[in-house]
C-alpha positions as CSV (number, residue, x, y, z in Angstrom):
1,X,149.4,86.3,38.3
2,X,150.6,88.8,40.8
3,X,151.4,91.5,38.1
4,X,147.8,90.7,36.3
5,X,147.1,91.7,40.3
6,X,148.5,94.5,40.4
7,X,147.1,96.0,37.2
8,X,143.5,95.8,38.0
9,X,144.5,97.3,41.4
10,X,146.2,99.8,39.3
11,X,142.7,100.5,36.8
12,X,140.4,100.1,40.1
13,X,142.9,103.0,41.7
14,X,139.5,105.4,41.2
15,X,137.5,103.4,43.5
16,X,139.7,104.1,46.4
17,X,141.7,101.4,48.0
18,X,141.9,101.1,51.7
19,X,144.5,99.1,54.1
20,X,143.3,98.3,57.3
21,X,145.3,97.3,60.4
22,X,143.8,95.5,63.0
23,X,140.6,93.6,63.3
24,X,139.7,94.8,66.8
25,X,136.3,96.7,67.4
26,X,136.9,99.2,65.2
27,X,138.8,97.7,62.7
28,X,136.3,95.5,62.0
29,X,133.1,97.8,62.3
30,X,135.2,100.0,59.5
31,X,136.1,97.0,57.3
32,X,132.1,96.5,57.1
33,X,131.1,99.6,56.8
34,X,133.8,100.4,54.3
35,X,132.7,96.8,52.0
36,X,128.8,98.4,52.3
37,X,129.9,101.2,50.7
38,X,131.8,99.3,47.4
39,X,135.5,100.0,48.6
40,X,138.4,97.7,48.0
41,X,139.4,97.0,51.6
42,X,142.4,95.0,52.7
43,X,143.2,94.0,56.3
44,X,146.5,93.2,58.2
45,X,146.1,91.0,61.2
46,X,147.9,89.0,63.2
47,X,145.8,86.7,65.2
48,X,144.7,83.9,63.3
49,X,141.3,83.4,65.3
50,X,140.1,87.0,64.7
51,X,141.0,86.4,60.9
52,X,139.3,83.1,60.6
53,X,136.1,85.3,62.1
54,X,136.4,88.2,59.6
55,X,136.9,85.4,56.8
56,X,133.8,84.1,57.6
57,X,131.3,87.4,57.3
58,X,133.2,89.5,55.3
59,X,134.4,90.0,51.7
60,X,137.5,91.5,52.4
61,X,141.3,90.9,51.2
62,X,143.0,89.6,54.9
63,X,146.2,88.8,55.4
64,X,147.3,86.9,58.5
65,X,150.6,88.4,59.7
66,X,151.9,91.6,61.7
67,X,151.3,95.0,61.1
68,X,155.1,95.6,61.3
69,X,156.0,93.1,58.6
70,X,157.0,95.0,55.6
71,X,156.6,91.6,53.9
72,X,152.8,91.6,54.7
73,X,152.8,95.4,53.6
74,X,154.5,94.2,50.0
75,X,151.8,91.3,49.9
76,X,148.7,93.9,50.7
77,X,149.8,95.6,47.5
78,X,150.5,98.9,49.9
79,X,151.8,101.0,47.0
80,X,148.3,101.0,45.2
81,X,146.7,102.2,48.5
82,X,144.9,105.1,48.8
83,X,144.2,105.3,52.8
84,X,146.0,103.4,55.2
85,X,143.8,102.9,58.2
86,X,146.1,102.2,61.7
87,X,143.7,100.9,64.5
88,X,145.7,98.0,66.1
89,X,145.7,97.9,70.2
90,X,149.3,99.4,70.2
91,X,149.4,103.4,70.1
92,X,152.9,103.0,69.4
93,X,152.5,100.6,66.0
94,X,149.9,102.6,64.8
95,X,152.2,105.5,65.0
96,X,154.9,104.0,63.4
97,X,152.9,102.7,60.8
98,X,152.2,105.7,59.4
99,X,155.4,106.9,59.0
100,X,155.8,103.1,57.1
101,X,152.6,104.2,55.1
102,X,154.2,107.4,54.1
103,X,157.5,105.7,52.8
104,X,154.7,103.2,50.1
105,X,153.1,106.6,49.0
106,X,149.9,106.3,50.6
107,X,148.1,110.0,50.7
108,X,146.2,109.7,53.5
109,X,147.2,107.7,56.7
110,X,144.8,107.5,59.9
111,X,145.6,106.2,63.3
112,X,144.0,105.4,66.6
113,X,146.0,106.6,69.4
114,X,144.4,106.3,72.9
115,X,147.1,108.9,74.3
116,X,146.2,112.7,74.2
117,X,149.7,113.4,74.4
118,X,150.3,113.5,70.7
119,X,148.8,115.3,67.8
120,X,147.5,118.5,69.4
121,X,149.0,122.1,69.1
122,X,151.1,122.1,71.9
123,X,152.4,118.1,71.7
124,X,156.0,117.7,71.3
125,X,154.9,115.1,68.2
126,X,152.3,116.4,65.9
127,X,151.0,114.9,63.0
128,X,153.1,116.4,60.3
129,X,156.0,114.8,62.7
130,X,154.6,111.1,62.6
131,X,153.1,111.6,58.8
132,X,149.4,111.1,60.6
133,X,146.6,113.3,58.8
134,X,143.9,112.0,61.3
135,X,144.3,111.1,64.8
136,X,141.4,109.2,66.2
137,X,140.4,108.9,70.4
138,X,138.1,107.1,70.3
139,X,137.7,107.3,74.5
140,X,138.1,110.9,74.3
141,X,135.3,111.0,71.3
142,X,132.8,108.7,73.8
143,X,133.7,111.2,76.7
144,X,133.0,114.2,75.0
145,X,130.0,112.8,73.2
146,X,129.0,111.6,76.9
147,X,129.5,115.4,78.0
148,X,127.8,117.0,75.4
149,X,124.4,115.2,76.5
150,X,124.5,115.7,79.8
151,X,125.4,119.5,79.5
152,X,122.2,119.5,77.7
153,X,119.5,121.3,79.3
154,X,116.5,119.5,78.2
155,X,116.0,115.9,79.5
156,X,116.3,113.9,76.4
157,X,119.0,114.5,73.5
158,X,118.9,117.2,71.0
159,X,121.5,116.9,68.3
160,X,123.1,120.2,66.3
161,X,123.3,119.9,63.0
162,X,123.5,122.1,60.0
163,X,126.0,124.1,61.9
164,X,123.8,124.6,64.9
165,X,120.4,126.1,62.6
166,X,119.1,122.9,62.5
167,X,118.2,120.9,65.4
168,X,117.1,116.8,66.0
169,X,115.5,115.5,69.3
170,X,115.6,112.1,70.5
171,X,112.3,112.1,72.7
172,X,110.6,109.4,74.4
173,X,106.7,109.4,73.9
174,X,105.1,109.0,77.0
175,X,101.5,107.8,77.2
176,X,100.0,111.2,78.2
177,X,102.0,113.2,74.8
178,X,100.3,114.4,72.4
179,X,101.7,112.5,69.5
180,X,100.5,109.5,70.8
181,X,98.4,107.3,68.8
182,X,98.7,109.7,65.7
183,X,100.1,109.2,62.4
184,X,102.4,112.1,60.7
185,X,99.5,112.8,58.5
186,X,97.3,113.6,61.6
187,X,100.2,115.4,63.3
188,X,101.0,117.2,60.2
189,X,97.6,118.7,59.7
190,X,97.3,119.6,63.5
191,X,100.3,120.8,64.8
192,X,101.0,122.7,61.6
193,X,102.1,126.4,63.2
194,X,105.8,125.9,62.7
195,X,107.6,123.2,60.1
196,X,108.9,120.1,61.8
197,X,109.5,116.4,60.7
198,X,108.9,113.1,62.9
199,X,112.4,111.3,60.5
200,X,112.9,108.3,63.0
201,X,111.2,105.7,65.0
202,X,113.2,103.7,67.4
203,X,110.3,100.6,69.0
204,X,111.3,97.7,71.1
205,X,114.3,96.3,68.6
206,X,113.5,97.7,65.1
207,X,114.3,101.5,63.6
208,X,111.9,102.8,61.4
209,X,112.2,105.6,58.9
210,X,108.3,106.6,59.0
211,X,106.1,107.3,55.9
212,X,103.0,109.7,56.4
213,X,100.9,106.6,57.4
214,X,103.1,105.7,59.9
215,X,101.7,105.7,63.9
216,X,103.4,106.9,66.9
217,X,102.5,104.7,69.7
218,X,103.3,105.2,73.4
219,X,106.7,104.2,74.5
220,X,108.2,104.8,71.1
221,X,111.6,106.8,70.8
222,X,111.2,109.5,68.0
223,X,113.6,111.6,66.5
224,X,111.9,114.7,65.1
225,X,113.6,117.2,63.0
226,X,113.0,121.3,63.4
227,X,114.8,124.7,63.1
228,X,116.5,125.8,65.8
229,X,114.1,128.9,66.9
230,X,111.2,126.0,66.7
231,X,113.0,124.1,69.0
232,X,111.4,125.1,72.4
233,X,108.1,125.0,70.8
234,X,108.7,121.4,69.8
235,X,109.9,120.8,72.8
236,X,106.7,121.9,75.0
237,X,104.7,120.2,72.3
238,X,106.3,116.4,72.8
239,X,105.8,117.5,76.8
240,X,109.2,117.1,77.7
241,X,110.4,118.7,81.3
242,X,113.8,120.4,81.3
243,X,116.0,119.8,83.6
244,X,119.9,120.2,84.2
245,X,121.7,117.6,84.9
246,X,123.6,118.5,88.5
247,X,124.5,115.2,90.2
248,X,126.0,112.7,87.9
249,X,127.0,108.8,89.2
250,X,129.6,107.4,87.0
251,X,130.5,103.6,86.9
252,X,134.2,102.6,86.0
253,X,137.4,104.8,86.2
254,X,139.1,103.9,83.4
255,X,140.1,106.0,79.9
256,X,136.3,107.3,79.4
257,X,135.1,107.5,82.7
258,X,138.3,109.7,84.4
259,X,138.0,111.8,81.3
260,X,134.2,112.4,81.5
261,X,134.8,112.9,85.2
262,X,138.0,115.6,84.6
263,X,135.7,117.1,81.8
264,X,132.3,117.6,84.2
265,X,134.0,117.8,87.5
266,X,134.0,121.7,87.5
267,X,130.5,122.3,86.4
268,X,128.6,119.5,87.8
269,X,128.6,117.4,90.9
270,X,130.4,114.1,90.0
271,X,130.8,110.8,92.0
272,X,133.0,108.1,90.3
273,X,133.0,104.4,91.7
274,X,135.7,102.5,90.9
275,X,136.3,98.5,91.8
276,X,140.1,98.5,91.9
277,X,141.6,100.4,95.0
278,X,144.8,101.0,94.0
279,X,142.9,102.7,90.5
280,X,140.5,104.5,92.8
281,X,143.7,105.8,95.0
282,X,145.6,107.0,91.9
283,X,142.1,109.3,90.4
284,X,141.3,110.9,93.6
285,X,144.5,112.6,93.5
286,X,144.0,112.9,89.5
287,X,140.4,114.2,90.1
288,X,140.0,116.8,92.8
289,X,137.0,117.8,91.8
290,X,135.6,114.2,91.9
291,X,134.4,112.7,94.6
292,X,136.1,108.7,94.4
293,X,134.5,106.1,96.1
294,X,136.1,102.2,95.7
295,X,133.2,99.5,95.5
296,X,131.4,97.1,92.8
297,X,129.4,99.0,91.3
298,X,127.1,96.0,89.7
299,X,126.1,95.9,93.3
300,X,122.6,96.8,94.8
301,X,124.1,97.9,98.3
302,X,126.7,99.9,96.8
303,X,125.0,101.4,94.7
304,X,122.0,102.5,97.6
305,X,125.2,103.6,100.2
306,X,126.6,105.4,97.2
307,X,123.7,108.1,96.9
308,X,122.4,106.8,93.6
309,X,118.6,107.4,94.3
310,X,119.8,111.2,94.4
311,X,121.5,110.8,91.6
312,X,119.9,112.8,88.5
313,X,121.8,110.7,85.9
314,X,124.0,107.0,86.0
315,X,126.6,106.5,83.3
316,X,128.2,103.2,83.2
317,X,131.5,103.2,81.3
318,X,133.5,100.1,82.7
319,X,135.0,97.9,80.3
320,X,132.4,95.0,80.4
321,X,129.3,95.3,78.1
322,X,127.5,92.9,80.7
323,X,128.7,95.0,83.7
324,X,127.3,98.3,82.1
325,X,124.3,96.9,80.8
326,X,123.0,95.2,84.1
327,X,123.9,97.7,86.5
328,X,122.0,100.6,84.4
329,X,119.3,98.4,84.4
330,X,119.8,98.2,88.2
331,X,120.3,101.7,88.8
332,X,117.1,102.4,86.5
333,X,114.8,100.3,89.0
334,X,116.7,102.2,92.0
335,X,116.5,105.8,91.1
336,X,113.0,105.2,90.0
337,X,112.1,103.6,93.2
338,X,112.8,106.5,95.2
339,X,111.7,109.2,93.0
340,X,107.7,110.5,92.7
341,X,106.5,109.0,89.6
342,X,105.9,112.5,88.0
343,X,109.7,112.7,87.8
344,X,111.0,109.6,86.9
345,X,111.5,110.2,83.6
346,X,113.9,112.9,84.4
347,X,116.1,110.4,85.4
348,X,118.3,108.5,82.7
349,X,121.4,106.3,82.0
350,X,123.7,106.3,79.6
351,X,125.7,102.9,79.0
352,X,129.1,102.2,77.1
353,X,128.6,99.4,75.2
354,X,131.7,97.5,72.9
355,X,130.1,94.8,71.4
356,X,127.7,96.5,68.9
357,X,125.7,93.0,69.2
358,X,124.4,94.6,72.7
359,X,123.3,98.0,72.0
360,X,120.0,97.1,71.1
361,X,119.7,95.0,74.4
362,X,121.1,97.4,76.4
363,X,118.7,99.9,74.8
364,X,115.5,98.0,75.8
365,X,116.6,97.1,79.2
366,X,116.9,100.4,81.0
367,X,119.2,102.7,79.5
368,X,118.4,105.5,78.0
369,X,121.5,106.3,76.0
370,X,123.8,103.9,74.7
371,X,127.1,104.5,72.8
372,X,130.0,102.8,71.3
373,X,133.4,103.6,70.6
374,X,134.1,101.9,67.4
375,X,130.5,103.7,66.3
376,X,132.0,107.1,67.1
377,X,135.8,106.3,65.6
378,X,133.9,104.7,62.6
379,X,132.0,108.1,61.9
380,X,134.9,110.3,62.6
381,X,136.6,108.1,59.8
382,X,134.2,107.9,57.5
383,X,133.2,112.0,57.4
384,X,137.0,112.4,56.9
385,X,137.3,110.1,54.2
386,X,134.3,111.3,52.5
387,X,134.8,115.3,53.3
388,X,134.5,116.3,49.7
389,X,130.5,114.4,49.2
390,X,129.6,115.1,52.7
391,X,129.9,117.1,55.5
392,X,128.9,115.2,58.0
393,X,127.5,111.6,59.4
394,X,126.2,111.1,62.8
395,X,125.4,108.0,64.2
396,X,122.1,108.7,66.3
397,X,122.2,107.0,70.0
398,X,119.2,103.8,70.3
399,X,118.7,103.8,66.6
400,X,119.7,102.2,63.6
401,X,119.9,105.3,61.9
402,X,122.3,108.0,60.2
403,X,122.0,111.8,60.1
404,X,123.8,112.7,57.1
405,X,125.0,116.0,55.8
406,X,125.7,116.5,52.1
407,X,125.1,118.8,48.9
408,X,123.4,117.5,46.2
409,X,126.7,117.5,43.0
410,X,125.4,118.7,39.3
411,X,123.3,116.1,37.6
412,X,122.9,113.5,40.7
413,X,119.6,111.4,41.0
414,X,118.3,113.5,43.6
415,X,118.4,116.8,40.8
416,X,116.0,114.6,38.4
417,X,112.9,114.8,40.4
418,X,110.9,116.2,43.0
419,X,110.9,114.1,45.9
420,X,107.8,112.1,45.5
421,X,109.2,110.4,42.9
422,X,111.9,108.9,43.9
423,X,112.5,105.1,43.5
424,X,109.8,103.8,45.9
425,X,112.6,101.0,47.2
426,X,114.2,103.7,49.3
427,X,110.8,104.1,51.1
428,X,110.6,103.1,54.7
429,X,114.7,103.3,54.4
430,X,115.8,106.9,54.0
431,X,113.8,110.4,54.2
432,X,115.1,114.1,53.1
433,X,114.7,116.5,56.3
434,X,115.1,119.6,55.7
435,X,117.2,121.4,52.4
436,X,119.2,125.0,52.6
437,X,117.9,127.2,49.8
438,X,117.4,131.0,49.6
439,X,119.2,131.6,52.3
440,X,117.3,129.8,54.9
441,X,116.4,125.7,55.8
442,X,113.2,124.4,54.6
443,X,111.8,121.0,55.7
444,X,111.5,118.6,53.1
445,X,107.9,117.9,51.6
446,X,107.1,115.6,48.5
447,X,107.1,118.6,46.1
448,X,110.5,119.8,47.0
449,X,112.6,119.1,43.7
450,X,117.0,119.2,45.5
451,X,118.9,121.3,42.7
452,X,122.2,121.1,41.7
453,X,124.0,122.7,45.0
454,X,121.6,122.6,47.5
455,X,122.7,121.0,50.8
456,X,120.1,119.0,52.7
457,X,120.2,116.9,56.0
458,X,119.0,113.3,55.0
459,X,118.2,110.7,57.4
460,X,118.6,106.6,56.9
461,X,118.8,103.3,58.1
462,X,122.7,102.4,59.1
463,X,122.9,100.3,55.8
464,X,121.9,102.8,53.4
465,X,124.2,105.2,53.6
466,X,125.9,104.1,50.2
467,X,122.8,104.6,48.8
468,X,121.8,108.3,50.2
469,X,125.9,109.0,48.5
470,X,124.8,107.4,45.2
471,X,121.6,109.9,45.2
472,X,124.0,113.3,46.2
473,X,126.7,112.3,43.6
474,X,126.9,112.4,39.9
């Protein structure tokens, strides 16, 4: 049996086979998203209750044991592996396991490594040393993400993509805007002096990806496509105020928030609260630049004595998705309270959030932003893995949805036919944005026909992304 095994593993070798190791946050976010996309995926894991969970709502190959046992390696069939995937709680297993990986003749061996002291130029371990082709952060990913938007000028996010000439923003649609209570037909036909795309609608809990009959209502979060010169036109259209972000509160001192704090202190006023004293000692010699105060921050009267009505944005980042959650919602009502109503929306949060059950909640409840680690690590992976269909995914912030960047291989669905008349199950699912022909980006109408080499930016629902891959690949 175990060589009739071993055989199909051997004739299914195209497919890609993928080990994983650890069933944590990320390991398990990958495992799904890996199984949604048709991969053979088996897991290492040693504790039996996380197992028992994964057996449950997954159809994955697990194997209950350690990540060092070469036993368990032998068992996983590691010699037929294609990518071994290292994202255990131990930096130092993850490390060695590579190095492990490397001796079965697996080509490609990722590993999560919280540290920052290995893998970069100047490290006295690189990767060629520890036989790792990808390191993953995944705190220094959410901190940079995390600094990205708030270095942002405008007051709601605007994403680069298409190597910068193509831009998406995430805006809020107040009651006064002028998309209100229009569908993209009417907005289409009016507002029809530069191209642009409404490719995302984010209301209450549901994402959707909008048809031409599809209304904008008050309170909805849209993500609208344009070219980058259009951008400030688009953005005076939607009525969004601009506004720098110069005072920044930030909730929890631990890996993400010291980092976002070293990474803004310089540029930006920065006041980190931190519950533990002997942490908050410790950063404010780490952080000159940061002004450390010790307190619970969940609390209203800390909050108030902390200057958080003056505060131009909140960012909770403690390691608690009820903590973060609840005291953005908190610092919501607070900075809003104090501020004339004209301005309140200039005032957001941005929450942390691990369990990926929460992000819709903590979406709807006050914060403006919300991010997860294993969402960012899980997107770094996945672009990696799948460099040579596309360039790019990117997980957009309070929606189910996935910008994707990719070029359309020689005889792929999406070279067949114009894009009207494609199969009508994808509506409502996933829409083409914008395409890269003679020289310049076009946005994506029903009569563009994708040829054979173009590149286009597509947008979909979370779940779809094998499908948008099955369109851009022969």
């Amino acid at each position: 049996m175990l060589n009739a095994l071993k055989k199909f593993k051997k004739n299914a070798k195209e497919s890609k086979n993928f080990l994983i190791l650890g069933l944590g946050g990320i390991g398990y976010h990958l495992a799904k998203r890996l199984l949604d996309e048709d991969y053979s995926v088996t897991v290492i894991e040693a504790d039996p209750d996380l197992v028992r969970h994964a057996d449950d709502n997954m159809d994955a190959r697990i194997i209950n044991g350690s990540a060092m046992s070469i036993e368990c390696w032998q068992e996983a069939g590691a010699e037929q592996m294609d990518y071994m995937i290292a994202v255990t709680d131990n930096d130092a297993v993850n490390m060695l396991t590579s190095m492990i990986a490397d001796k079965f003749g697996i080509s490609c061996k990722i590993a999560r490594v919280r540290s920052l002291d290995f893998g970069h130029n100047e490290a006295v371990l690189q990767g060629d040393d520890l036989k790792i082709d990808l390191f993953i952060h995944p705190e220094e990913l959410a901190a940079q993400e995390i600094a990205r938007l708030i270095k942002r000028t405008s007051g709601d996010e605007i994403i680069d993509i298409a190597l910068g000439q193509m831009q998406v923003l995430a805006a809020r649609i107040r009651d006064d805007s002028p998309l209100a209570h229009k569908t993209l037909f009417d907005i289409s036909n009016i507002y029809n002096e530069f191209p642009f795309r409404v490719v995302a609608i984010s209301r209450g809990i549901t994402t959707i990806i909008p048809g031409g009959q599809h209304e904008i209502l008050p309170h909805d979060q849209v993500l609208i496509m344009a070219n980058k010169d259009d951008l400030p036109r688009l953005i005076a259209l939607t009525g969004i105020q601009q506004q720098r972000r110069n005072r920044i509160m930030i909730l929890g001192g631990g890996l993400v928030g010291s980092r976002l704090a070293e990474l803004l202190g310089k540029e930006i006023n920065v006041r980190l609260i931190e519950q533990d004293e002997q942490r908050a000692t410790e950063l404010s010699s780490a952080l000159p630049y940061t002004e450390i105060l010790h307190g619970d921050g969940s609390d209203k009267q800390v909050l108030e004595e902390a200057g958080l009505p003056d505060m131009d944005t909140f960012i909770a980042t403690t390691g608690q998705n009820e903590t973060n959650i609840m005291s953005c919602l908190l610092a919501k009502q607070l900075m809003e309270l104090e501020t004339e109503p004209s301005l309140t929306n200039l005032k957001k949060t941005i929450c942390m959030v691990n369990n990926q059950d929460y992000m819709v909640l903590a979406s709807t409840s006050g914060s403006d932003i919300v991010l997860n680690k294993k969402i960012l690590a899980g997107n770094e992976i996945l672009t990696y893995i799948s460099r040579s269909e596309l360039l790019s995914v990117m997980h957009m912030h309070g929606f189910d949805a996935e910008v994707v960047d990719l070029i359309a291989a020689p005889g792929s669905p999406i070279t067949r036919r114009p894009l009207v008349a494609l199969d009508s199950s994808f509506t409502g699912h996933i829409i083409i944005g914008s395409v890269f022909r003679d020289g310049a980006w076009q946005t994506a109408v029903g009569s563009t026909h994708i040829q054979e080499g173009n590149r286009a930016i597509v947008i979909c629902n979370s779940d779809y992304l094998k499908e948008v891959r099955k369109m851009f690949t022969a």
